[in-house]
Backbone as ProteinMPNN parsed JSONL, in Angstrom:
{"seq_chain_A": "XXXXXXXXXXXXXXXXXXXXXXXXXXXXXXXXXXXXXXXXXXXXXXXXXXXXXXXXXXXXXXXXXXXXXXXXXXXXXXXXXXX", "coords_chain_A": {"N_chain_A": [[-1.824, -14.649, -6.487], [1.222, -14.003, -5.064], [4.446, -14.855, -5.579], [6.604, -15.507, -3.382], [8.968, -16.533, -3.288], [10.225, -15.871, -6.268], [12.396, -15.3, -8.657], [12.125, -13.048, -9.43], [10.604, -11.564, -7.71], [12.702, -11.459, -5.902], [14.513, -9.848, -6.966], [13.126, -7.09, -6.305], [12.69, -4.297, -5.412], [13.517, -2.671, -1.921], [11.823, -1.574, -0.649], [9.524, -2.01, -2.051], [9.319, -4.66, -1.183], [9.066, -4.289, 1.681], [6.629, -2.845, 1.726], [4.528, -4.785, 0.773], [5.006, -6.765, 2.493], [3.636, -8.827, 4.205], [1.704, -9.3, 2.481], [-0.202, -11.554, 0.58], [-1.658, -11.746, -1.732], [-3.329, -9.749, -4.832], [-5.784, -8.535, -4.451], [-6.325, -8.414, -0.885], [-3.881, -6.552, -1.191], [-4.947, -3.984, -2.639], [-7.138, -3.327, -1.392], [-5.952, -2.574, 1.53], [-4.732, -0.678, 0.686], [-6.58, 1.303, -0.242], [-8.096, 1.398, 2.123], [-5.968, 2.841, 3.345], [-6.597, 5.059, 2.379], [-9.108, 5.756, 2.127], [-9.74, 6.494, 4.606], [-7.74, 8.222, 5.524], [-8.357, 10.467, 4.135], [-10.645, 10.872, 6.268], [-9.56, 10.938, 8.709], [-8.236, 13.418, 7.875], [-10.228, 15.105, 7.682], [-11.392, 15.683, 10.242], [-9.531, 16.207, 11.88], [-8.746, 18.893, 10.635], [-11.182, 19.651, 11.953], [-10.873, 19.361, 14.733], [-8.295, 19.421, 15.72], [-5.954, 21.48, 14.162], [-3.688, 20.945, 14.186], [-2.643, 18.275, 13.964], [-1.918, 16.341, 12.045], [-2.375, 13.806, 10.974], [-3.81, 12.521, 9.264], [-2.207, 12.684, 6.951], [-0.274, 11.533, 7.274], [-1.658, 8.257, 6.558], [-2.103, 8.958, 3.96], [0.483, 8.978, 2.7], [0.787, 6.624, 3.162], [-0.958, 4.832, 1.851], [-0.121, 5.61, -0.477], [2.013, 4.642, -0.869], [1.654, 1.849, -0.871], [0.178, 1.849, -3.218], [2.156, 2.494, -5.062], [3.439, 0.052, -5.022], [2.181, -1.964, -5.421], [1.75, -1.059, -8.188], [4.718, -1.546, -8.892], [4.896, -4.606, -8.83], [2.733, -4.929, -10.396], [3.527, -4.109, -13.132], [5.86, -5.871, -13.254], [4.818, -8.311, -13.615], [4.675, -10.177, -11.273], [2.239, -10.887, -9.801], [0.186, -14.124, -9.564], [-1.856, -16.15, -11.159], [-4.379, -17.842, -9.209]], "CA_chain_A": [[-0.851, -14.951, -5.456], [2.517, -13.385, -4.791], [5.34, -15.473, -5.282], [8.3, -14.518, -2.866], [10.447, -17.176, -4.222], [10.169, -16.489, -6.925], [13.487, -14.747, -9.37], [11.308, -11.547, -10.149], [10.441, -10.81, -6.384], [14.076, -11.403, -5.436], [15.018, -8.372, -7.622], [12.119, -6.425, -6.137], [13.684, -3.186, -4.379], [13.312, -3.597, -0.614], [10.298, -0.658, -0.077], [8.238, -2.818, -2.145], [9.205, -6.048, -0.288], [8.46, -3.757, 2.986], [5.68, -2.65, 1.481], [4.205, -5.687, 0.64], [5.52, -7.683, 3.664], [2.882, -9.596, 5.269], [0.457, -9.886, 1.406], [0.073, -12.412, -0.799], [-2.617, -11.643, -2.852], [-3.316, -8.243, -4.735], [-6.982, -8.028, -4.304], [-5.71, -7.563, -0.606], [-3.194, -5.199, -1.021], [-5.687, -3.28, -3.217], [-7.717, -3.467, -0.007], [-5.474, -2.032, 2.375], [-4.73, 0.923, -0.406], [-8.102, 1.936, -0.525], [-8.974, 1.545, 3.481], [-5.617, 3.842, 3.752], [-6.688, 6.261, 1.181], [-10.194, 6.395, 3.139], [-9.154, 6.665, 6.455], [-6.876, 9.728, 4.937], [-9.432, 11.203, 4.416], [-11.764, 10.888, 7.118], [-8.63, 11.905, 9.501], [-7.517, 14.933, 7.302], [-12.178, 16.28, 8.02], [-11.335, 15.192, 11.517], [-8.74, 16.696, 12.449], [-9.047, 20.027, 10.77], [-12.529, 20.44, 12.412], [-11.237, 19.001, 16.127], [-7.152, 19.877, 15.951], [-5.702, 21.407, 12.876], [-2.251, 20.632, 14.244], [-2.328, 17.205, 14.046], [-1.819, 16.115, 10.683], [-2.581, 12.232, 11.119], [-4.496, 11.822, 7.718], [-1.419, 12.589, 6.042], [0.588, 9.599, 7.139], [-2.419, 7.756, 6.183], [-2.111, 8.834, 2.558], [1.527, 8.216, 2.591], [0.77, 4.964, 3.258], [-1.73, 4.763, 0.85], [0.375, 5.885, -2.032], [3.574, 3.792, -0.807], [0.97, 0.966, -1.065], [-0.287, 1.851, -4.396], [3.369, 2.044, -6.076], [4.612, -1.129, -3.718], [1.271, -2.995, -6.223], [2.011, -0.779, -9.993], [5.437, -1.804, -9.411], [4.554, -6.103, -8.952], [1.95, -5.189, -11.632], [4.458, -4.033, -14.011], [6.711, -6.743, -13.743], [3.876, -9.565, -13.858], [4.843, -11.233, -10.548], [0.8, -11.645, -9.177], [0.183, -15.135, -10.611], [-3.728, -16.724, -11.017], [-4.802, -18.606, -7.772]], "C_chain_A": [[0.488, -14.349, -5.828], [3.203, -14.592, -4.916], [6.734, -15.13, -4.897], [9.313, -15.045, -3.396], [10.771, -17.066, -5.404], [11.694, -15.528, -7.724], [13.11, -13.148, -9.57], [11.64, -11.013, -8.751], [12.061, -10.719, -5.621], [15.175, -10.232, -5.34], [13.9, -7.396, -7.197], [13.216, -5.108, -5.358], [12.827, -3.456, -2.983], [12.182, -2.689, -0.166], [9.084, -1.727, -0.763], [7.988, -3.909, -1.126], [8.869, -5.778, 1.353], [7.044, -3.706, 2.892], [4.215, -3.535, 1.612], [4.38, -6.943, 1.292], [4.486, -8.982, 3.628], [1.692, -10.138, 3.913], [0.855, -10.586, 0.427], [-0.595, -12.775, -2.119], [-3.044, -9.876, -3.248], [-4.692, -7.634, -4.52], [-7.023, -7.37, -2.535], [-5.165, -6.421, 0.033], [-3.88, -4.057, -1.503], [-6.348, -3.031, -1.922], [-7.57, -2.604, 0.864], [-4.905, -0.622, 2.03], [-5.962, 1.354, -0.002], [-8.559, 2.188, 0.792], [-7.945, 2.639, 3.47], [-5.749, 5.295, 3.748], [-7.893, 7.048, 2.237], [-9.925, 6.882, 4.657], [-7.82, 8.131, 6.306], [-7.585, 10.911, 4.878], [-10.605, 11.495, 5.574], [-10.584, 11.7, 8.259], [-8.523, 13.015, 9.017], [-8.933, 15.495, 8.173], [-11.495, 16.501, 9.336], [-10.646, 16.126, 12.104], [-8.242, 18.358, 12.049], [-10.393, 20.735, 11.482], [-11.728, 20.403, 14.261], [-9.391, 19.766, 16.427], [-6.092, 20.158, 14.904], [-3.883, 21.023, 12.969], [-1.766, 19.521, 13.815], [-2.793, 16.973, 12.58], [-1.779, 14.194, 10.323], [-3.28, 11.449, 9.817], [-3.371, 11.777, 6.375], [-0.103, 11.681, 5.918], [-0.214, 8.926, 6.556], [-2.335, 7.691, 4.756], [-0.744, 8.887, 2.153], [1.661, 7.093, 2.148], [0.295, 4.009, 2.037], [-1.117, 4.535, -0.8], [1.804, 4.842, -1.655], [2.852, 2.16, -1.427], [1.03, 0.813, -2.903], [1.069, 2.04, -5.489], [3.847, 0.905, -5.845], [3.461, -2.064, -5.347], [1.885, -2.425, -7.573], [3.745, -1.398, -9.782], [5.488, -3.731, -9.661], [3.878, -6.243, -10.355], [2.95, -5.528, -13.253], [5.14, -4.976, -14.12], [6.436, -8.342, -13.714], [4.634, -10.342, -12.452], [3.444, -11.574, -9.912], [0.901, -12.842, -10.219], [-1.239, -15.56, -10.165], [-3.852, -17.615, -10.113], [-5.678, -19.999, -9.29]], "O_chain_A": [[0.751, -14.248, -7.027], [2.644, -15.546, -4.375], [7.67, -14.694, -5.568], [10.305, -14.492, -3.869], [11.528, -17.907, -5.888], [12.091, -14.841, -6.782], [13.917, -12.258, -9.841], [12.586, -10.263, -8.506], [12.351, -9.825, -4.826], [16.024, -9.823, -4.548], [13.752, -6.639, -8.156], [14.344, -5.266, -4.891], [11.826, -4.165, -2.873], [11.545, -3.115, 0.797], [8.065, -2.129, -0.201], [6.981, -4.116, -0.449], [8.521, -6.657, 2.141], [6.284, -4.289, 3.665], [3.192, -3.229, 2.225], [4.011, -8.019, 0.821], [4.723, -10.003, 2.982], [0.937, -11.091, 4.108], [1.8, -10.465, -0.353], [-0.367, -13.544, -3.052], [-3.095, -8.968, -2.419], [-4.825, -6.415, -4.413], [-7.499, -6.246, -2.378], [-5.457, -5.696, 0.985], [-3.578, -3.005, -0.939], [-5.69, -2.179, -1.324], [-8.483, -1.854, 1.211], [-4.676, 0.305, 2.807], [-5.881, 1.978, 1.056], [-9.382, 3.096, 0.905], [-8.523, 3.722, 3.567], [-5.384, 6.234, 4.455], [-7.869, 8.126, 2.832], [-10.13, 7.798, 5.454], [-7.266, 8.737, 7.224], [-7.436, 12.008, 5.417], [-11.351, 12.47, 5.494], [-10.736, 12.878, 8.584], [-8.749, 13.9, 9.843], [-8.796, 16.201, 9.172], [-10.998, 17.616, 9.495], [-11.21, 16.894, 12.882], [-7.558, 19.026, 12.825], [-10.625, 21.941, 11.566], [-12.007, 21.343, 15.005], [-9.286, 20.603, 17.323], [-5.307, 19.243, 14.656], [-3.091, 20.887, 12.037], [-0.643, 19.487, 13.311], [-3.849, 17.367, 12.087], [-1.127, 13.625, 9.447], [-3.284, 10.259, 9.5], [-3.476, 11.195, 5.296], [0.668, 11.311, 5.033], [0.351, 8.645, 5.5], [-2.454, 6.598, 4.202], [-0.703, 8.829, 0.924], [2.292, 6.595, 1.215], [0.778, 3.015, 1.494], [-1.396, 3.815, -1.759], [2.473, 4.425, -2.601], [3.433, 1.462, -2.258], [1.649, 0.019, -3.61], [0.929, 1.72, -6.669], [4.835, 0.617, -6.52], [4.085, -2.695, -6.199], [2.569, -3.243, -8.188], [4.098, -1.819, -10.883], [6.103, -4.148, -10.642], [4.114, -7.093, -11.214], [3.061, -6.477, -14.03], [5.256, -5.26, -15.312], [7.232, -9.28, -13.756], [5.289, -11.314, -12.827], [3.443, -12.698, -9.41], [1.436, -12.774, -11.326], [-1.698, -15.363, -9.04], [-3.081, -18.526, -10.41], [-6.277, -21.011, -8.926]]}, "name": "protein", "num_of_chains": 1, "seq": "XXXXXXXXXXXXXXXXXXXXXXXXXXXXXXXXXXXXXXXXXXXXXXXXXXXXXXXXXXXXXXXXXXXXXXXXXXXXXXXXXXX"}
């Protein structure tokens, strides 16, 4: 579990606390990394086979990676706590 109140998350910079808006557990945010990551991929096939203009898989892995620093930086500073 996430704790928003808690002194750590307070000092969080505000992309994580965007980042991490709406989760309170990291299994998850791990979750929603990994569907972005896939879905990055499946758009990038997609859309070079059907419209190479549209570049829609690469927000996707934006997202992905904003995700995946928004969690190493919580990790790093031990705020997940054991359910």
């Amino acid at each position: 579990m996430l704790d928003k109140t808690s002194q750590g998350w307070q000092q969080a910079p505000w992309w994580v606390k965007i980042g991490l808006f709406a989760i309170m557990k990291r299994k998850t945010a791990l979750t929603y990394e990994y569907t972005a990551a896939a879905s990055g991929v499946l758009f990038t096939v997609l859309t070079l086979l059907v419209n190479p203009v549209f570049w829609s898989g690469l927000l996707l892995f934006a997202i992905a990676y904003w995700y995946a620093v928004s969690i190493r930086w919580v990790d790093n500073h031990n705020l997940w706590q054991a359910v």
